[in-house]
C-alpha positions in Angstrom: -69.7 -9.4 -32.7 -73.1 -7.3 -33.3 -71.9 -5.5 -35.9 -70.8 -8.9 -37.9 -74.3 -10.5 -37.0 -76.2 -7.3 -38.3 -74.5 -7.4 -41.3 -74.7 -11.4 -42.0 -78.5 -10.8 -41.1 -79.2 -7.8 -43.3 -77.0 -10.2 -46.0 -78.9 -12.9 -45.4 -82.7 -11.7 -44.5 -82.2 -9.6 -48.3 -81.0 -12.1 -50.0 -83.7 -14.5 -48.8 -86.3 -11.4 -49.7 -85.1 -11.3 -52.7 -85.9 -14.7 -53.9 -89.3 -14.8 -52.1 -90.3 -11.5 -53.8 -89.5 -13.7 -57.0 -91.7 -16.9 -55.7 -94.4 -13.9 -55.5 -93.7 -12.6 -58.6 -94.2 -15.8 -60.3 -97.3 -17.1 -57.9 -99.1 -13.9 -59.4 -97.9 -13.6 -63.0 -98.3 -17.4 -63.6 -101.4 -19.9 -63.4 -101.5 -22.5 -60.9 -100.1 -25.6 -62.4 -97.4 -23.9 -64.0 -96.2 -22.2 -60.4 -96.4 -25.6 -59.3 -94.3 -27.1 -61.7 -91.3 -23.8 -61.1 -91.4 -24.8 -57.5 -90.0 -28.3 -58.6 -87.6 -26.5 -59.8 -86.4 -25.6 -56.6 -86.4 -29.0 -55.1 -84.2 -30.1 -57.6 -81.8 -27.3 -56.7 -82.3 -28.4 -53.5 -81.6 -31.7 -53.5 -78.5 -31.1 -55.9 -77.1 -29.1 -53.0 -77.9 -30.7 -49.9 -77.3 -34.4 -50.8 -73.8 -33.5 -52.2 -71.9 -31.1 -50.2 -69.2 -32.4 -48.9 -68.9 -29.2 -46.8 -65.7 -27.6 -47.9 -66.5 -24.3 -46.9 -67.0 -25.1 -43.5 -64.4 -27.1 -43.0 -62.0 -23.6 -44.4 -63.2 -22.4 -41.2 -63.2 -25.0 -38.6 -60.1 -26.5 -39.4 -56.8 -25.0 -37.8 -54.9 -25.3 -41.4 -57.8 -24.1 -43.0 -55.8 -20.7 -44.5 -53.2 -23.9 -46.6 -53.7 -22.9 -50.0 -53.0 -26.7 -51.1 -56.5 -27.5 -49.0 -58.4 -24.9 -50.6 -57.3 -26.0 -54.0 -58.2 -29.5 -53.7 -61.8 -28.7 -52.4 -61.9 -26.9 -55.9 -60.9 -30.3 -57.7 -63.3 -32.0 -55.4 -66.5 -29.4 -56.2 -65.7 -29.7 -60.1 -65.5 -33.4 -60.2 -68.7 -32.9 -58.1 -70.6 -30.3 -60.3 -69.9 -32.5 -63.7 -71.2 -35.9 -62.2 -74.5 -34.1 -60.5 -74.8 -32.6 -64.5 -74.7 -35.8 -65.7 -77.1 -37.7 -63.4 -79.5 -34.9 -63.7 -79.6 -35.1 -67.5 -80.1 -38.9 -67.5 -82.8 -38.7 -64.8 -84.4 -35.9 -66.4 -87.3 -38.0 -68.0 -88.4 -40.6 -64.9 -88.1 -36.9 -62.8 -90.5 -35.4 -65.6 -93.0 -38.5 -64.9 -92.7 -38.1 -61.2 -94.0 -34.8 -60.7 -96.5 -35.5 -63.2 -95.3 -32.9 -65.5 -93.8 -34.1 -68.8 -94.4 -30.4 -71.1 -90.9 -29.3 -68.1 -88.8 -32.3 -69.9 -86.7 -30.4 -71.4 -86.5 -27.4 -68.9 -85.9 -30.5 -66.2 -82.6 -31.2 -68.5 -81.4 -27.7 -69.0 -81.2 -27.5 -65.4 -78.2 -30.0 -65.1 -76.3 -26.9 -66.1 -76.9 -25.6 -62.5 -74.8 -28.0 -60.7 -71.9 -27.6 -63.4 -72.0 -23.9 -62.9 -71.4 -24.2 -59.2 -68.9 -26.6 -59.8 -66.2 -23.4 -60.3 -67.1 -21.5 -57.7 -64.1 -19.9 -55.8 -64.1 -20.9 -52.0 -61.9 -18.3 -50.9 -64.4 -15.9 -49.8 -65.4 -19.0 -46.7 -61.7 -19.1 -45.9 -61.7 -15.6 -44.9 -64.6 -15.9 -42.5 -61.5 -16.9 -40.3 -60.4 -13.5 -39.4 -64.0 -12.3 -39.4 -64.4 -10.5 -43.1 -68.1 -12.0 -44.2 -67.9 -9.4 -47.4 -67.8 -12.3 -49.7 -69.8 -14.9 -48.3 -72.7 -12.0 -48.0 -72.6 -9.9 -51.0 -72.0 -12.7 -53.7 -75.2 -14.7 -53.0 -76.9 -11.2 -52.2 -76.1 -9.6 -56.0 -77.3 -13.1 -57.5 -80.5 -13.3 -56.0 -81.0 -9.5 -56.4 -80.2 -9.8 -60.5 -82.5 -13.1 -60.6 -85.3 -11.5 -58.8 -85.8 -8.9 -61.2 -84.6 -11.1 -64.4 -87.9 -12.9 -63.1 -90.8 -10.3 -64.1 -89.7 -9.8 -67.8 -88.8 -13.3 -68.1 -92.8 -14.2 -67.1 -94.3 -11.7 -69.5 -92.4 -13.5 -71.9 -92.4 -16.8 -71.4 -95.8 -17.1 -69.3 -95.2 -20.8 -67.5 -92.3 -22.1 -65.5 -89.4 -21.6 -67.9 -88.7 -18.0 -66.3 -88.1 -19.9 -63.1 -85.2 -22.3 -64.6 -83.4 -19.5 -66.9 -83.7 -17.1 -63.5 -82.0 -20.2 -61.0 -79.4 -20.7 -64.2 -79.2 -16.5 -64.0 -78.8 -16.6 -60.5 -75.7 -19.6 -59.9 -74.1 -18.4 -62.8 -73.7 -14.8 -61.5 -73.0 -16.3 -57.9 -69.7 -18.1 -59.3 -68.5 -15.1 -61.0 -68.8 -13.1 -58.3 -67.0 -15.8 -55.8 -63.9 -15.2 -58.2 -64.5 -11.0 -57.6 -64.9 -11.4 -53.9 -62.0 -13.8 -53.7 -58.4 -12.8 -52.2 -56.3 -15.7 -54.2 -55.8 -17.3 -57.4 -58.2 -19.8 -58.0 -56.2 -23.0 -58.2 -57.2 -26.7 -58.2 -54.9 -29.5 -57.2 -55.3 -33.4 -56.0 -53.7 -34.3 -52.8 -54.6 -37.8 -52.1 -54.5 -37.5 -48.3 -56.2 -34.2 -48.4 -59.0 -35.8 -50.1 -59.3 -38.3 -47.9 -59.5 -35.8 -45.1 -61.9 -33.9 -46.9 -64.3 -36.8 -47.7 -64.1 -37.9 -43.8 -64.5 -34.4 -42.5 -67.6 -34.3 -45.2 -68.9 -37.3 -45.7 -71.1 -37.7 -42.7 -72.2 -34.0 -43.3 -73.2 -34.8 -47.0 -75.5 -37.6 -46.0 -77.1 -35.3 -43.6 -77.8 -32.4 -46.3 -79.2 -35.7 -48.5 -81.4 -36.6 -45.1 -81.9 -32.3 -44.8 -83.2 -32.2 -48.5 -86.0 -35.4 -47.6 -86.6 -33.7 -44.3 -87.5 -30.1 -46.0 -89.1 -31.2 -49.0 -91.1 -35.0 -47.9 -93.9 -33.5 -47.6 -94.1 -31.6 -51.0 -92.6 -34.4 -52.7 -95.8 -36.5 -51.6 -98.1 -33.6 -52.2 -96.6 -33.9 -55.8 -96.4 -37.4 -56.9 -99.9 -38.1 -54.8 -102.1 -34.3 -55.5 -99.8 -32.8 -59.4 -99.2 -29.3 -59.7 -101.9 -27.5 -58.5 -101.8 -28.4 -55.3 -98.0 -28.6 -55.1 -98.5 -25.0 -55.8 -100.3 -23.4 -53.2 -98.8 -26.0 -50.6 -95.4 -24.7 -52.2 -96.3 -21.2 -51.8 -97.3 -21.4 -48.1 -94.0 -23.7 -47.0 -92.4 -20.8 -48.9 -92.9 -18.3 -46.4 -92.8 -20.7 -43.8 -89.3 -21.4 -44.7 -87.5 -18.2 -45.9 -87.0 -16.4 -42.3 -86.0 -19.6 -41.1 -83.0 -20.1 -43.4 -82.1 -16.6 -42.8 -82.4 -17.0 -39.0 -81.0 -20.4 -39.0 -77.9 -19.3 -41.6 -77.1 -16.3 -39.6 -76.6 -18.2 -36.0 -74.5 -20.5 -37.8 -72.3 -18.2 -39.6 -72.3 -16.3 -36.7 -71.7 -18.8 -34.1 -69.8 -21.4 -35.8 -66.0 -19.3 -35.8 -66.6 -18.1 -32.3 -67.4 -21.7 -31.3 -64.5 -23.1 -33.1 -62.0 -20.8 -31.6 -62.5 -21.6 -28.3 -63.4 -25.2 -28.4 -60.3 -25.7 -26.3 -61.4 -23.3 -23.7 -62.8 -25.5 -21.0 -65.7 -23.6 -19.2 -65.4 -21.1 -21.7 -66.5 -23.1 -24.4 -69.2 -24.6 -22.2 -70.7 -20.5 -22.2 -70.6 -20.2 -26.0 -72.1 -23.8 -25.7 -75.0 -22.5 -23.6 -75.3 -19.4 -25.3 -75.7 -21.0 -28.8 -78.7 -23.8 -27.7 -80.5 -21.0 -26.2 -80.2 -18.4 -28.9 -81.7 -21.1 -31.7 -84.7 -22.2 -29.5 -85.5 -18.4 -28.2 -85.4 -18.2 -32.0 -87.3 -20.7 -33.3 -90.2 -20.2 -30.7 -90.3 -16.7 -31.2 -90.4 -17.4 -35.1 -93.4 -19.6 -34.8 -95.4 -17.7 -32.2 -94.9 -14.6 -34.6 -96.0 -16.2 -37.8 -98.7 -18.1 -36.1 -100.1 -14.1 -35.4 -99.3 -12.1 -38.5 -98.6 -15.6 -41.1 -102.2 -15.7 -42.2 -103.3 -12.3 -43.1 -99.4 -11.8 -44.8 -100.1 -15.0 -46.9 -103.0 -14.1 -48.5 -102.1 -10.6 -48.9 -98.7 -11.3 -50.6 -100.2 -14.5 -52.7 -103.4 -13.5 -53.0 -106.7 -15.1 -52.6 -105.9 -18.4 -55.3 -103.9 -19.4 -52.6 -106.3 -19.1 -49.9 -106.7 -22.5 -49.2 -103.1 -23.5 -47.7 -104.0 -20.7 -44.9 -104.9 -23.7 -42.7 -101.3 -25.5 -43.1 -99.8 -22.3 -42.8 -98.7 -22.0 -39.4 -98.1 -25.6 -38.2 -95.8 -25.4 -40.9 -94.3 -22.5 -39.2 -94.0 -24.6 -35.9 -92.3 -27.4 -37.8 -89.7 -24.6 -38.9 -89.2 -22.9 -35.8 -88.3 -26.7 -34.5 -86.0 -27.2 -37.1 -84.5 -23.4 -36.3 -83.9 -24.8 -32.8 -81.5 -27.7 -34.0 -79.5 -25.4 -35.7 -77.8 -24.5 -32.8 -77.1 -28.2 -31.7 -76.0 -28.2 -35.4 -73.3 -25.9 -35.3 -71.8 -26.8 -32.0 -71.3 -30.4 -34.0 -69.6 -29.0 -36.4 -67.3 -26.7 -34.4 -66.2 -29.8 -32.8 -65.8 -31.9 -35.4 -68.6 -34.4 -34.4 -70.2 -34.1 -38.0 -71.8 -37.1 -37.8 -74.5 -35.2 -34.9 -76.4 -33.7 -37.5 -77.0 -36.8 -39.4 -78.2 -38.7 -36.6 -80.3 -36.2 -35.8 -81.9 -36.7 -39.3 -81.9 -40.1 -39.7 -84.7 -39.7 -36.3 -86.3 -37.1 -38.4 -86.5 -38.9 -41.6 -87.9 -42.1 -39.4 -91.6 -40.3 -39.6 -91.4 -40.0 -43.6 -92.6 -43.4 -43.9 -95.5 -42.7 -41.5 -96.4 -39.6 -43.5 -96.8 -41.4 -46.6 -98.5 -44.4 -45.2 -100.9 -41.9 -44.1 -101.4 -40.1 -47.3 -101.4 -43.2 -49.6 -103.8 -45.8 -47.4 -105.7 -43.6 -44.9 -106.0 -40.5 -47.1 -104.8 -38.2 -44.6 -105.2 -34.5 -45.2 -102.0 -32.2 -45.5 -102.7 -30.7 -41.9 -102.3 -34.5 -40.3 -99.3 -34.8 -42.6 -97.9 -31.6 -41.2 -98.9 -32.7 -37.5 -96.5 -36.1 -38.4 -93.7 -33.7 -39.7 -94.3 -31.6 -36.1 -93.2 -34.9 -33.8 -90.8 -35.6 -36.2 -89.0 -32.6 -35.8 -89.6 -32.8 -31.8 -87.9 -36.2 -32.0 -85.0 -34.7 -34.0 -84.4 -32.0 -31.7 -84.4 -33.9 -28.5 -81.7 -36.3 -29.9 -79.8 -33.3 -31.2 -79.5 -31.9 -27.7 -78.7 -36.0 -26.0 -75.6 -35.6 -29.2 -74.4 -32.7 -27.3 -74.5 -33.3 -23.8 -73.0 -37.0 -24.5 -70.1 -36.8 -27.3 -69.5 -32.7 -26.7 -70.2 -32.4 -23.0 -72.9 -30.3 -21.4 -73.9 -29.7 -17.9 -76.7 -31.4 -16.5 -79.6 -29.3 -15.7 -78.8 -26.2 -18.0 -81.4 -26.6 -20.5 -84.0 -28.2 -18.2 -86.2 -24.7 -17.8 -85.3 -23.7 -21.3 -86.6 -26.7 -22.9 -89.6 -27.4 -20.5 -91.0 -23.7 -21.3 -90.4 -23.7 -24.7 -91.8 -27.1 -25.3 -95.0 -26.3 -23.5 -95.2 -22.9 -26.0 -94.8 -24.9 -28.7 -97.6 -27.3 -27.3 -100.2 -24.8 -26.3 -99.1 -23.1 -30.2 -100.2 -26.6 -31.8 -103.2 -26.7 -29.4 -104.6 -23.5 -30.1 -104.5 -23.7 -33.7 -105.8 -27.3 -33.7 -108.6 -25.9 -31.1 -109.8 -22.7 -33.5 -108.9 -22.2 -36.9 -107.0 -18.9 -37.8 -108.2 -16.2 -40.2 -106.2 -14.1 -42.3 -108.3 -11.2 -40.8 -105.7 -8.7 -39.8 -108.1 -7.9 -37.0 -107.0 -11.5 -35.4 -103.2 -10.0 -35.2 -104.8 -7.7 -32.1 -106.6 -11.4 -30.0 -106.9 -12.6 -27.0 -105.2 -15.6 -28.6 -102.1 -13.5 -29.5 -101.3 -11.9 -26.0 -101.3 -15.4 -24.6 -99.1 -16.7 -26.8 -96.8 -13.6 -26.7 -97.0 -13.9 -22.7 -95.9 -17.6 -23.3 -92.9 -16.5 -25.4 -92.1 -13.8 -22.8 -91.9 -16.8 -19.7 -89.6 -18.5 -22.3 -87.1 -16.0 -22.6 -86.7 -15.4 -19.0 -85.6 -18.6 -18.6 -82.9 -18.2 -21.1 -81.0 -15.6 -19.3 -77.1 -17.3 -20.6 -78.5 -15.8 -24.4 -80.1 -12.7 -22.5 -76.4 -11.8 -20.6 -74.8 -12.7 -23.8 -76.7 -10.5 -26.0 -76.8 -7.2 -23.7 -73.2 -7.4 -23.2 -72.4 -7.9 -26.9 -74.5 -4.8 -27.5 -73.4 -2.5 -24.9 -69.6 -3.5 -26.2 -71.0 -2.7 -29.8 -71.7 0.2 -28.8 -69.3 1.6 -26.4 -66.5 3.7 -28.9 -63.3 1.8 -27.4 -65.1 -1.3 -27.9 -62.9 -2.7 -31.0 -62.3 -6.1 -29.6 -63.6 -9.2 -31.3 -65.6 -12.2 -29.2 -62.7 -14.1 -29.1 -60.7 -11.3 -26.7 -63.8 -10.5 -24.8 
């Protein structure tokens, strides 16, 4: 169990590195504007990929005839038929999407990147299905080798080019490379067939999980979608950059527990009080998680931003770490998230976000009629994703059954860290002194964190016995036996 989760986290946290090294790259090889522009870029990519997965490769794992070769190959029918219509709609939207982020010289970049979603459309799904026996070579390497190749196409292609074009030809470098590898990685022939009532399974399985990633895309990227139809370029740029390193150790934390969690939850499911353990375990691990992320960042996130973006981007210091609380809130529903899916309650998440996506409105009310700043707009994200959580855990204990009183010290600890975080930095500013990382300020929050954990002691017993297994000689047995 540890030795999968170190290597799904190395996989993960480098491949994540990888393409915030090439964010850097292009934040100090590139002026302003035209960094801002390459990060919309990324939101496209984004939204082409949240809004429209229909969640195939999880459903490889979760399903008990997920190793049927006829289900794998109709997923492949559905994600080519799904790759050419994206292509299509991001061609013809291309222009209006152009006038939105107030940045019409990217028109025809914004239409070479419909090739991204027709790439992906032939990717080879066998290396998910294999998760089911615990072999995470292909679901780790191929994105891994991609964002490595992309990350250093990336320099020469800014020397070159100098403006955002070397961020859409290294994103087309990047999915083109990850299909071919999926094929490499893969154990059978790649096959694609349509099986009416398979697809119907397929869509019902995925359906309500699709419309979360749409609700996932608006709940990640709101607020820089209003900073760049309301501010242009600029600052979409330095706000991009600091949500940037809010955001990569939190998709590597948050992918890691799920990939992690999700076939160990799934396999016992049917385990009565066992599965209320893994249950336990996997709400406790994400908020120790998320807490632990944002009291972290909110010590050593200044000084690293402005040391690793330099001093243009000084001024989203400020934003900087209540961004990193919104994350670590987010990295907290991941568990709730994965326990949905392990169940087959997919429709969780998305409730969840449809309460997150509730505050959007409020945001740009704010921004548009009483010209709040981006810190209040980040505040408004913060009780957004408190909202979000709260219903996330209510999802759990009601429609997958949880035990009343587990979480009560968990969540009351952790929710006053995360209140005394946002108090603290709303009370007195943080510098990116490197000095500041040695405060007063950071021992009480690190004390904080400390009283938290001790309150989580399912996750504590959970992890100490998975390590001392891990590293006993005779321990060879998987979770599942243990």
């Amino acid at each position: 169990m540890i030795r999968s989760g170190l290597f799904i986290f190395l996989g993960n946290a480098l491949g994540a590195l990888f393409l915030f090294v090439r964010n850097v790259f292009l934040a100090r090889l590139l002026p302003l504007e035209d960094y801002g522009v390459a990060m919309t870029f990324a939101i496209i990519v984004a939204v082409l990929e949240l809004a429209s997965n229909m969640a195939g490769d999880r459903m490889l794992v979760q399903a008990e005839d997920g190793d049927d070769p006829r289900l794998e190959n109709t997923m492949h029918l559905l994600e080519i038929v799904r790759g050419m219509g994206l292509a299509l709609l991001l061609f013809v939207l291309a222009p209006p999407l152009a006038d939105f982020f107030q940045a019409p010289e990217a028109l025809p970049a914004f239409k070479t990147l419909a090739l991204v979603p027709m790439i992906r459309g032939f990717r080879h799904l066998d290396i998910f299905r294999v998760q089911r026996r615990r072999d995470f070579r292909g679901i780790v390497m191929t994105p891994l080798l991609a964002q490595l190749i992309a990350c250093l196409a990336v320099v020469p292609l800014a020397y070159w080019l100098q403006d955002h074009r070397a961020m859409m030809l290294s994103i087309l470098i990047q999915h083109a490379l990850m299909v071919l590898l999926s094929h490499v990685y893969a154990e059978r022939r790649y096959g694609a067939v349509f099986d009416r009532d398979l697809v119907l399974r397929i869509v019902s399985f995925g359906l309500p999980l699709m419309i979360n990633g749409a609700l996932m895309f608006v709940v990640m990227n709101g607020d820089r979608l209003i900073v760049a139809n309301r501010m242009g370029p600029a600052d979409l740029g330095w706000f991009s950059a600091a949500l940037t390193l809010a955001l990569t150790p939190t998709l590597i934390i948050g992918k890691t527990l799920q990939t992690l969690m999700l076939p160990l939850l799934s396999r016992r499911r049917n385990a009565g009080a066992g599965f209320q353990e893994v249950v336990q375990v996997s709400l406790q691990l994400s908020l120790l998680a998320g807490l632990a992320f944002a009291v972290l960042m909110s010590i050593i996130g200044p000084w690293l931003f402005v040391t690793l973006f330099g001093t243009k981007f000084a001024a989203a210091v400020d934003i900087l770490v209540l961004l990193c609380i919104a994350q670590g809130m987010r990295v907290a529903r991941s568990g709730p998230s994965t326990i949905a899916v392990a169940t087959g309650q997919t429709s969780n998440p998305m409730l969840a976000s449809l309460v997150r996506v509730s505050v959007l409105p409020l945001a740009l009310a704010a921004a548009v009629w009483l010209e709040a700043d981006l810190q209040q707009i980040v505040l408004i994200s913060i009780v957004g994703e408190v909202m979000s959580y709260l219903t996330s855990i209510a999802l759990v204990r009601h429609r997958v059954g949880l035990r009343a009183g587990v979480m009560t010290w968990p969540l009351a600890l952790a929710g006053a860290s995360f209140a005394l975080l946002v108090l603290i930095t709303g009370i007195s500013p943080i510098p990116a002194d490197p000095r500041h990382i040695f405060s007063l300020r950071s021992l009480l929050l690190l004390v904080a964190l400390l009283c938290s954990a001790m309150t989580m002691q399912d996750a504590l017993r959970f992890l100490s016995l998975r390590l001392k297994r891990s590293a006993a000689p005779s321990a060879k047995k998987g979770p599942a036996n243990g």
